[in-house]
Backbone bond lengths (Angstrom), bond angles and torsions (degrees), N, CA, C in turn:
res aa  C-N    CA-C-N  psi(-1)  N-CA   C-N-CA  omega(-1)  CA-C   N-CA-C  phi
1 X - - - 1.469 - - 1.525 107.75 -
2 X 1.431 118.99 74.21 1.167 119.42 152.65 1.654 135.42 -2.77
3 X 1.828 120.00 -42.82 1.109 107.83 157.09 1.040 147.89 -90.44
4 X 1.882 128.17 8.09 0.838 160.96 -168.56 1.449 96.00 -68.40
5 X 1.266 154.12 109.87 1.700 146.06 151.16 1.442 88.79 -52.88
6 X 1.944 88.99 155.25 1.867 106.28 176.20 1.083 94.67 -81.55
7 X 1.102 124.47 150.81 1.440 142.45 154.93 1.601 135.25 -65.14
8 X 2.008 95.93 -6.91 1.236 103.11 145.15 1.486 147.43 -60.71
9 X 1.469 96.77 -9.38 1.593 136.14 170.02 1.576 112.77 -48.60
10 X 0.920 117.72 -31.38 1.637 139.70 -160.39 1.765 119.32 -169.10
11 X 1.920 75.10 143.45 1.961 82.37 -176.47 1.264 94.06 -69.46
12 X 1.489 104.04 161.89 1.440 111.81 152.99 1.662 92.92 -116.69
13 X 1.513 111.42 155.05 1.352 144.02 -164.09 1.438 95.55 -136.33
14 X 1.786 115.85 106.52 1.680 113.31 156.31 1.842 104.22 -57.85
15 X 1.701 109.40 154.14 1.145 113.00 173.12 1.541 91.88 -132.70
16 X 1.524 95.65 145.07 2.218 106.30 -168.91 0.940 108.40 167.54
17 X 1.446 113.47 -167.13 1.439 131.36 172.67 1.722 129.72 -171.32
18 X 1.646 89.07 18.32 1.041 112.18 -179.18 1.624 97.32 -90.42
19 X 1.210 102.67 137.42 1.668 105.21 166.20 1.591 116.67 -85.08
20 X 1.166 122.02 -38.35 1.534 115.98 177.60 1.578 111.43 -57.62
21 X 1.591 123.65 -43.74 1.534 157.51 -177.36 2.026 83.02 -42.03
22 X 1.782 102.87 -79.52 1.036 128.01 -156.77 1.914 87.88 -53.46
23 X 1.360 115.43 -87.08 1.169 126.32 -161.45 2.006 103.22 -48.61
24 X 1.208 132.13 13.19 1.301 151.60 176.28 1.552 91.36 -98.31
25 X 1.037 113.06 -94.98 1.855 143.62 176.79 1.795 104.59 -15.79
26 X 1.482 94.25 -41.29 1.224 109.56 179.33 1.793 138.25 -66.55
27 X 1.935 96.62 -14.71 1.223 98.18 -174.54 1.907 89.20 -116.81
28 X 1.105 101.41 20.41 1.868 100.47 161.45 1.515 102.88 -97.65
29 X 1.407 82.37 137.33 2.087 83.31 170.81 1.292 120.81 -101.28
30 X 1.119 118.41 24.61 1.358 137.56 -162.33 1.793 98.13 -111.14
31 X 1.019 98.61 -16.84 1.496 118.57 177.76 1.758 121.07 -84.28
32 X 1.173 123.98 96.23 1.463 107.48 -155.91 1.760 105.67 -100.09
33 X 1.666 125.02 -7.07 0.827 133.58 156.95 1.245 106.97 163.28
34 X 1.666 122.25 177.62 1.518 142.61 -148.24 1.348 118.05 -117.74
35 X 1.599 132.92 158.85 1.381 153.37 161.61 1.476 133.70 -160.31
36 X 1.271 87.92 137.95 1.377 102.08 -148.59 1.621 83.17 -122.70
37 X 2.002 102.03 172.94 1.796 106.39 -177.55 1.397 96.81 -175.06
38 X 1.280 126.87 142.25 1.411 145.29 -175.44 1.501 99.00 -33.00
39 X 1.407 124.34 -66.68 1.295 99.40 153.41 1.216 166.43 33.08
40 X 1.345 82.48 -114.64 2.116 101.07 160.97 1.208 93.40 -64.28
41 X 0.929 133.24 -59.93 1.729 115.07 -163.02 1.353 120.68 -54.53
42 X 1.322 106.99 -49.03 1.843 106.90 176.70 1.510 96.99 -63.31
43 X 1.443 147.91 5.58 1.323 112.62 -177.80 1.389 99.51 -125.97
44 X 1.777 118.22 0.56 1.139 117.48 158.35 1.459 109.82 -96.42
45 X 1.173 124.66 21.67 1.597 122.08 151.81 1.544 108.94 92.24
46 X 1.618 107.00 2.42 1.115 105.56 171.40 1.463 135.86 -69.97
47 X 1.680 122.69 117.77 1.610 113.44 176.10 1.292 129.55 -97.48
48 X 1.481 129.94 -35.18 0.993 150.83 144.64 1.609 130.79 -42.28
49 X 1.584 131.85 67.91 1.138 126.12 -143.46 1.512 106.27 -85.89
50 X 1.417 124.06 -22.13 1.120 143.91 -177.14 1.996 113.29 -73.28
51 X 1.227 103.44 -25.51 1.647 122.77 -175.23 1.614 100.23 -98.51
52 X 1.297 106.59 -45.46 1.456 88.18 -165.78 1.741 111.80 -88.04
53 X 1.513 117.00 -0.20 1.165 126.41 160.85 1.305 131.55 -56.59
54 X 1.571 101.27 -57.97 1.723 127.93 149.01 1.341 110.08 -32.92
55 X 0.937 120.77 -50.54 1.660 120.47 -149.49 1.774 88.46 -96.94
56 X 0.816 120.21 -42.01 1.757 116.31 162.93 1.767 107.18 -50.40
57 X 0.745 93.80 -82.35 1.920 96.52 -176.47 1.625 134.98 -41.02
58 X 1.679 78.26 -19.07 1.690 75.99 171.88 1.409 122.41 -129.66
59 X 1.950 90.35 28.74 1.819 104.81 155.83 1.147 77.25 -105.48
60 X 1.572 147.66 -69.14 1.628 128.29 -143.50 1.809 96.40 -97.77
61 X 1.121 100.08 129.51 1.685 105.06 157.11 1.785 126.84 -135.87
62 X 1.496 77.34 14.59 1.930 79.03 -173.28 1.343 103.56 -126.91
63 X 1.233 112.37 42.27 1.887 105.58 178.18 1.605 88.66 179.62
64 X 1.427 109.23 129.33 1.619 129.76 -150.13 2.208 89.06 -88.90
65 X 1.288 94.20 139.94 1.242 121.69 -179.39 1.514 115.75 -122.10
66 X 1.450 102.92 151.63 1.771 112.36 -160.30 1.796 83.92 -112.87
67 X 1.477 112.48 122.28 1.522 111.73 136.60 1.426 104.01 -120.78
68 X 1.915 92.40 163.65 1.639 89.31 179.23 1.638 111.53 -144.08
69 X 1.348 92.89 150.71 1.598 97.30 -177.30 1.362 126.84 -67.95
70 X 1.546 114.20 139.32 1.534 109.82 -162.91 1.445 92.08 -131.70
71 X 0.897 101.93 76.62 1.970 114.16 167.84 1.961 92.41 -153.15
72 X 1.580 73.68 153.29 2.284 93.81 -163.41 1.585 101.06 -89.93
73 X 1.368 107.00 -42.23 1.924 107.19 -175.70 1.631 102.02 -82.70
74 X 1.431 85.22 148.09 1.914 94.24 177.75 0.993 108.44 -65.09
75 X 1.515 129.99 -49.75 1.457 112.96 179.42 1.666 134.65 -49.34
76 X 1.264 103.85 -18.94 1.418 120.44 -177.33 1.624 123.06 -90.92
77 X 1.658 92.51 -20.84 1.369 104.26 -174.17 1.423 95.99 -95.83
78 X 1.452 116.82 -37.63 1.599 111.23 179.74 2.273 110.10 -63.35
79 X 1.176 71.67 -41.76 1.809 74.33 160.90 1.976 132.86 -49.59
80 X 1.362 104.69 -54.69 1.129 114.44 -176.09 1.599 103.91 -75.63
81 X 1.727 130.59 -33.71 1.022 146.55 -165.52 1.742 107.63 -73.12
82 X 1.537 105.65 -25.80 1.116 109.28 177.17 1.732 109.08 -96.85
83 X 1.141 124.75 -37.84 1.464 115.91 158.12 1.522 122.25 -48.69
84 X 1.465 119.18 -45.58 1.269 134.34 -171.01 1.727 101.16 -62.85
85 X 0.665 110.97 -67.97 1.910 115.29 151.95 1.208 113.07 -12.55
86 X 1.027 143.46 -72.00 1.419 157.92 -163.71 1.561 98.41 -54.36
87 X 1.262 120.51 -60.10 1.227 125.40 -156.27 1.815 118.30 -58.54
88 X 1.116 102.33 -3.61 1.299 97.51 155.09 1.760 117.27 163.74
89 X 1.275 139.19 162.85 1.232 119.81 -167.98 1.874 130.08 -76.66
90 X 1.879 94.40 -7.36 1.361 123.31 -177.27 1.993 111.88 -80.74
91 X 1.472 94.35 -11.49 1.702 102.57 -165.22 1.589 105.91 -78.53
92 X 1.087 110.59 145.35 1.536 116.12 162.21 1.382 83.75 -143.12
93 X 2.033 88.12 134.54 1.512 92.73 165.00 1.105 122.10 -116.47
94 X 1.540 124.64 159.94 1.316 126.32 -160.94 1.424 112.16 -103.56
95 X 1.688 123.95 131.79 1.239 122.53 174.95 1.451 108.72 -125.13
96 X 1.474 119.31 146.65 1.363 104.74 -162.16 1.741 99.59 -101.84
97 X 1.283 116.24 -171.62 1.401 109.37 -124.13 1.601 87.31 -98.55
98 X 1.469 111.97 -25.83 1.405 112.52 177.26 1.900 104.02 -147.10
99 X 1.450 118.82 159.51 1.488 121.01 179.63 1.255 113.01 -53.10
100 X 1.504 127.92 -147.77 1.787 140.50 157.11 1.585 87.47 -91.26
101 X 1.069 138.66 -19.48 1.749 141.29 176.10 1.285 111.40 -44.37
102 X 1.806 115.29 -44.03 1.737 119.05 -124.58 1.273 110.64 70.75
103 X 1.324 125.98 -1.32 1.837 95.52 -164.85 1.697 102.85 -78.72
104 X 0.865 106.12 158.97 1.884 105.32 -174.83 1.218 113.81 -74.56
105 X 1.375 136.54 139.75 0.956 123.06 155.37 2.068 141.46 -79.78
106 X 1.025 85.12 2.76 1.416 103.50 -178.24 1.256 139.83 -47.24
107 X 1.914 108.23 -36.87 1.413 113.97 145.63 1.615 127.99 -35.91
108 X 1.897 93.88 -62.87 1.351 104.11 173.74 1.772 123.76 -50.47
109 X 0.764 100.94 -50.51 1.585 123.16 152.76 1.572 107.57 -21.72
110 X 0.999 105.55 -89.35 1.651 107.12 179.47 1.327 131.71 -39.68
111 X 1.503 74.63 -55.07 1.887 72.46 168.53 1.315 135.59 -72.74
112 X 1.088 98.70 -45.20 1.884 107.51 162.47 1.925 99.54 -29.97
113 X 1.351 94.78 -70.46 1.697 85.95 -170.16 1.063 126.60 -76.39
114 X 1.371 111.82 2.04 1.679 119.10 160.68 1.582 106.42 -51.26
115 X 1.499 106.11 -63.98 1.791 119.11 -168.61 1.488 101.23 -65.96
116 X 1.357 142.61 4.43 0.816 155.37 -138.31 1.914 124.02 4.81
117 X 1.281 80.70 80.43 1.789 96.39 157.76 1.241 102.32 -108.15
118 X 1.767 101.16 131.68 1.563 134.79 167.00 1.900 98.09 -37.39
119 X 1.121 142.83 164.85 1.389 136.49 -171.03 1.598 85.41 178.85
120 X 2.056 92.24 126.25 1.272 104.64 159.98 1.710 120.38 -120.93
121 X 1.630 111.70 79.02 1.361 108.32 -166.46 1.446 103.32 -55.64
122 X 1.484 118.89 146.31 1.388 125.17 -173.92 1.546 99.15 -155.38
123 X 0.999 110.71 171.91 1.801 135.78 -143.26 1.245 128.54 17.45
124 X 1.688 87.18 69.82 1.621 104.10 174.68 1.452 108.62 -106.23
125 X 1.410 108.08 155.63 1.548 127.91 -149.38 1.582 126.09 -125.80
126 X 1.765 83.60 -56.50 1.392 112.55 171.09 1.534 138.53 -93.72
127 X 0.824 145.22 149.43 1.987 135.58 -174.71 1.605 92.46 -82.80
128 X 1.446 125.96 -27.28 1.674 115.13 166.91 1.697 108.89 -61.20
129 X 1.416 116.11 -39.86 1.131 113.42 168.93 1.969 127.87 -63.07
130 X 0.561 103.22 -58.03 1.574 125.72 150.82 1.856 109.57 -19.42
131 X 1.265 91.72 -63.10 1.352 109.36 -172.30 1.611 103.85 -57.13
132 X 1.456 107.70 -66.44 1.396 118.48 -163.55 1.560 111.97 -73.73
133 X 1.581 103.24 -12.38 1.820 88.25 167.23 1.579 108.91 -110.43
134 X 0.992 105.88 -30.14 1.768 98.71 162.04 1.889 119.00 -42.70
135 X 1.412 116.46 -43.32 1.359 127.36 157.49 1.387 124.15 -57.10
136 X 1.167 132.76 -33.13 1.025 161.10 -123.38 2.005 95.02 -121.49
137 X 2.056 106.91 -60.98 0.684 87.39 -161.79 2.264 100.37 -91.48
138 X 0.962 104.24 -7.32 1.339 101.20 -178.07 1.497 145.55 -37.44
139 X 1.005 124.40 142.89 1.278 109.80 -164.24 1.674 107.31 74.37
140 X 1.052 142.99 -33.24 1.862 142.75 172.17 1.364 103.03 -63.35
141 X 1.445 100.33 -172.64 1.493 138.83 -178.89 1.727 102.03 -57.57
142 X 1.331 107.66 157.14 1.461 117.48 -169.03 1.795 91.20 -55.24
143 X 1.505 124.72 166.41 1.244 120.60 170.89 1.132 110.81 -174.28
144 X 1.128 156.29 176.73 1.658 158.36 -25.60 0.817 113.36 133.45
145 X 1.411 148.17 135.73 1.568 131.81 155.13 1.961 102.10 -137.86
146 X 0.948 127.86 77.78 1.629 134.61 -160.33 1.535 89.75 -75.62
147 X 1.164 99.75 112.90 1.921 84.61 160.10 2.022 93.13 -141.14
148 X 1.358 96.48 137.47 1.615 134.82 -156.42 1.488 99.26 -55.42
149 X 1.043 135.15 48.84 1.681 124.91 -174.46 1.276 113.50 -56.07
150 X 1.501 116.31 -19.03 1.737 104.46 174.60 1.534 119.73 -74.20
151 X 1.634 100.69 -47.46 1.324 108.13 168.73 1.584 123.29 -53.81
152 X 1.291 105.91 -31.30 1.531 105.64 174.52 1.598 108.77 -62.08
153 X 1.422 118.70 -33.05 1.637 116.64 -165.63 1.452 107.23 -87.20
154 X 1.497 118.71 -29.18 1.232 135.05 139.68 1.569 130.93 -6.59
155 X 1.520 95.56 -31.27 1.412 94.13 -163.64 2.035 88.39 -131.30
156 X 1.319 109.41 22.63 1.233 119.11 157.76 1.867 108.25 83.15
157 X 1.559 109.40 18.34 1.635 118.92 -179.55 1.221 97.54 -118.02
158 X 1.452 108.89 127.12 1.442 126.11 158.44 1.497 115.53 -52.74
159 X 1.860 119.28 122.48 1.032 116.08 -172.37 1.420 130.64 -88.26
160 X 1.305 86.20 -18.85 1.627 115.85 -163.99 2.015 102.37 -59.52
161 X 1.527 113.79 -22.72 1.530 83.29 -168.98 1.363 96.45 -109.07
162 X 1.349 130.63 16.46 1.786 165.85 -168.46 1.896 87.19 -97.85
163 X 1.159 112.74 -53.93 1.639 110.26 -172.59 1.101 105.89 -75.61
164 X 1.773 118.27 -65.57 1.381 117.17 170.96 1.742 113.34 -27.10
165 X 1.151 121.42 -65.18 1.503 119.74 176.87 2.041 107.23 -40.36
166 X 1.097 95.69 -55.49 1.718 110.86 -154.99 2.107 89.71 -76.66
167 X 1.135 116.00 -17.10 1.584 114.85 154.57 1.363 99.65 -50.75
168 X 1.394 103.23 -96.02 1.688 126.06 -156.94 1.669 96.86 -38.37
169 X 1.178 134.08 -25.93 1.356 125.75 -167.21 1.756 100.14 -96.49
170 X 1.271 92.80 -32.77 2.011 83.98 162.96 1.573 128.67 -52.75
171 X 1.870 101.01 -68.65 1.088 119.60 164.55 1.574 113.77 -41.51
172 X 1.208 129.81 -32.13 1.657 113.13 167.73 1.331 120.02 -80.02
173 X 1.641 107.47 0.69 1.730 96.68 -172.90 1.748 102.20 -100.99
174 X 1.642 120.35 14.03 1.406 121.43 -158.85 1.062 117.74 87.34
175 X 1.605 98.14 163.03 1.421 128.49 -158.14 1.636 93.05 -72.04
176 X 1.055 158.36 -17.58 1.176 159.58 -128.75 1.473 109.10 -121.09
177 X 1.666 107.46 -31.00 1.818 115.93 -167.34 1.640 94.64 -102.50
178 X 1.699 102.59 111.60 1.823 91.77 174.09 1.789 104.09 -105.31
179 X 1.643 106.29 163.39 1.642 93.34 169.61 1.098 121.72 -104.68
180 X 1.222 149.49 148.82 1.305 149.99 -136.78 1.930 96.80 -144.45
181 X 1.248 86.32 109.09 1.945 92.81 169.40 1.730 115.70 -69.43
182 X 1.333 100.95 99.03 1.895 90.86 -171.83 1.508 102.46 -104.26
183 X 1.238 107.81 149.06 1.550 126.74 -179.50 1.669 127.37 77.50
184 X 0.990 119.04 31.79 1.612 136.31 -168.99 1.641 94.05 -49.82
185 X 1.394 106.48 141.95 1.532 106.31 -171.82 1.639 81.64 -112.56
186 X 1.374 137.47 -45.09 1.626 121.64 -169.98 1.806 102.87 -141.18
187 X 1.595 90.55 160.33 1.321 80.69 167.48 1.361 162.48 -15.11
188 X 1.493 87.69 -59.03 1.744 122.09 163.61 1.693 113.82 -29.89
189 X 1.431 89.41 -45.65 2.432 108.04 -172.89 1.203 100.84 -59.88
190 X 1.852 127.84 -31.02 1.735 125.34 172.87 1.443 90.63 -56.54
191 X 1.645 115.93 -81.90 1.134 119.80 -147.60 1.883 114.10 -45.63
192 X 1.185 110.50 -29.54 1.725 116.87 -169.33 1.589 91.17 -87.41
193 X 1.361 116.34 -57.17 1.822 108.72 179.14 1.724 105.74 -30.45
194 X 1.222 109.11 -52.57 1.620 120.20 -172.46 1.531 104.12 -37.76
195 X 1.597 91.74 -82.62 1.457 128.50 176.53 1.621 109.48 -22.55
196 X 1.577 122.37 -40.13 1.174 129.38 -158.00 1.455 108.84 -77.80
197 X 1.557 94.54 -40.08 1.355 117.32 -173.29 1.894 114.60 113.98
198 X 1.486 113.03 0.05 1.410 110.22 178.52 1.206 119.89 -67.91
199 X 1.202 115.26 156.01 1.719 124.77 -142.32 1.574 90.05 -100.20
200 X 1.403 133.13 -21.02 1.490 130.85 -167.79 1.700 116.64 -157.03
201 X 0.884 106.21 121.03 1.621 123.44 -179.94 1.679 108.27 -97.10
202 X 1.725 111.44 129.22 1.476 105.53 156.89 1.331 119.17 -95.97
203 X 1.473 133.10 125.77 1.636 130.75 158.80 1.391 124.95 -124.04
204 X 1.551 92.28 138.28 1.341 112.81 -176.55 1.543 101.30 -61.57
205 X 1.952 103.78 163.60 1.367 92.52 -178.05 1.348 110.16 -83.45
206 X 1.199 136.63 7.78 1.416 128.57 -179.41 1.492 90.24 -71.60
207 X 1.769 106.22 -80.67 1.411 92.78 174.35 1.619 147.26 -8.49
208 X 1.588 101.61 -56.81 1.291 114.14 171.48 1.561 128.90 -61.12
209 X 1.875 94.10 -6.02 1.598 99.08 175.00 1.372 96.92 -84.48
210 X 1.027 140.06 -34.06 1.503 144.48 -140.73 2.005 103.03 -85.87
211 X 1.340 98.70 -39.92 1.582 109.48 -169.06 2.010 123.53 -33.77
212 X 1.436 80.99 -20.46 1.564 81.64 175.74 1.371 126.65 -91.97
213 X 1.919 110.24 1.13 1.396 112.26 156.80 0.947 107.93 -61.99
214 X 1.257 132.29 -20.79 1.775 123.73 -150.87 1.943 94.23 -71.51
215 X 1.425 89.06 112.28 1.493 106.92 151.47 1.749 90.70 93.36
216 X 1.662 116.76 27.11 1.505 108.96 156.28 1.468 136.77 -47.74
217 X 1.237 109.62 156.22 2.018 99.09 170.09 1.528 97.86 -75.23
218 X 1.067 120.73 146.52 1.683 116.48 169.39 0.917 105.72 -96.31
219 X 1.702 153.90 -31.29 1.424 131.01 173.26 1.606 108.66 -56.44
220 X 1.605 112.45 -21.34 1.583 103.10 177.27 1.151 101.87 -72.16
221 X 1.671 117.30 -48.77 1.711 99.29 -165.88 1.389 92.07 -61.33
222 X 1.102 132.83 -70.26 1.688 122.31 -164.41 1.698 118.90 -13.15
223 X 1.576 100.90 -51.49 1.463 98.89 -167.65 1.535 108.50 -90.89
224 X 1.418 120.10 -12.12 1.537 118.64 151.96 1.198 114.51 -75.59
225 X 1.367 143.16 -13.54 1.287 126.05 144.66 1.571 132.66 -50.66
226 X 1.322 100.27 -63.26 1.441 120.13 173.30 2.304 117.09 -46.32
227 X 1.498 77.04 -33.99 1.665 88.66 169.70 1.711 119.12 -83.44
228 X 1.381 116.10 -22.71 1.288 125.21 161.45 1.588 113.82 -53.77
229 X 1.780 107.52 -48.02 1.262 101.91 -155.30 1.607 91.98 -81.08
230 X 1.117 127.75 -38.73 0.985 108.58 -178.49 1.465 136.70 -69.49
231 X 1.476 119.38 -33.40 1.334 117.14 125.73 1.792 142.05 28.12
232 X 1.518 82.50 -91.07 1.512 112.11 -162.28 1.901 83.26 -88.44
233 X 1.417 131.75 -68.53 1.243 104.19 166.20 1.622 148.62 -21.10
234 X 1.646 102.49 -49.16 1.234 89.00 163.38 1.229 127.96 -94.28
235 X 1.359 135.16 -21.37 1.786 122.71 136.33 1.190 109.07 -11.71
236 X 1.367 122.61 -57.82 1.578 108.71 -163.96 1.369 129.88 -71.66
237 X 1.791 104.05 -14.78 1.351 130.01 177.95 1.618 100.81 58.22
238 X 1.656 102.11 53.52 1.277 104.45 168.95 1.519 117.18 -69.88
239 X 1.640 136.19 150.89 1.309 122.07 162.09 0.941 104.30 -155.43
240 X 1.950 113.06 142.79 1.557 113.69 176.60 1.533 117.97 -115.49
């Protein structure tokens, strides 16, 4: 399928918190690195946030990983952000774009990448948001700019000309600030991330099962559909 962009176009980034998931994800090379979020972790059963970080980093050390700080006051978050750092030279950590306040995080932001910590701003929404950490992060340490394109479609707005914008505002802050497509609801979000021109895609591992449709014949899938249904019909020993 000729219109399909390669997918060499863009990283892909596993998103989880499973370590078996991750340390799986890990022996694809198609995989250019990982992110993880308080989140995933509480629903992969994780309690220990400090252990199971460790225990990530020193199966993966050659492809940069997102943890992120889960404290509400800046001082606390600039605290953990600076430990989280430490943990290894592959880490970027993630701060989100504003508290449970609204208050912005963007000061914090700056400075972090002043001293240069790696920074993966994440749950961004808006091109005002966009704006103020792309500024924010310029001139700093390599960094991140996650803004939520699933959640944006989520709410029934096409994201794609929302990214296109939130590109061009990367690309003016330097070579250093990439944008990162976060929350892909289907396949399709690789192919348009590509298309857009964003430098990094997150996928779930379901997703990541799917990747080898990319660029199927469709009369085949058609007739492997049609062979499913029939299939699973007669398993069922349906009769009329």
């Amino acid at each position: 399928m000729s219109n399909i962009p390669s997918l060499d176009r863009i990283k892909i980034f596993a998103d989880g918190a499973s370590l078996p998931s991750m340390l799986e994800a890990a022996r694809d090379p198609k995989i250019a690195g990982f992110t993880t979020n308080p989140t995933l972790m509480r629903k992969a059963g994780i309690s220990d946030y400090r252990a199971f970080a460790k225990e990530v980093l020193a199966a993966i050390k050659d492809r940069p990983i997102s943890f992120e700080v889960f404290a509400d006051e800046f001082p606390e978050m600039k605290r953990q952000a600076l430990e989280i750092a430490t943990w290894g030279q592959n880490v970027y950590v993630k701060i989100p774009i504003t508290n449970t306040k609204r208050a912005s995080a963007a000061p914090l932001v700056k400075e972090l990448a002043g001293a240069g910590v790696k920074l993966n701003v994440t749950a961004i929404c808006t091109l005002d948001q966009v704006r103020e950490t792309a500024q924010a992060l310029k001139g700093g340490a390599p960094s991140v700019v996650s803004v939520f394109a699933g959640r944006i479609a989520d709410t029934g707005r096409d994201p794609v000309p929302l990214m296109k914008e939130a590109l061009g505002i990367c690309r003016a802050a330097g070579s250093g600030v990439e944008l990162l497509w976060a929350s892909p609801r289907e396949l399709l979000n690789i192919i348009q991330a590509a298309e857009v021109g964003c430098d990094i895609i997150t996928v779930t591992p379901d997703l990541l099962k799917k990747l080898e449709l990319v660029g199927k014949d469709l009369a085949e899938f058609s007739l492997e559909t049609v062979q499913m249904f029939y299939k699973d019909a007669t398993a069922a020993g349906f009769k009329l």
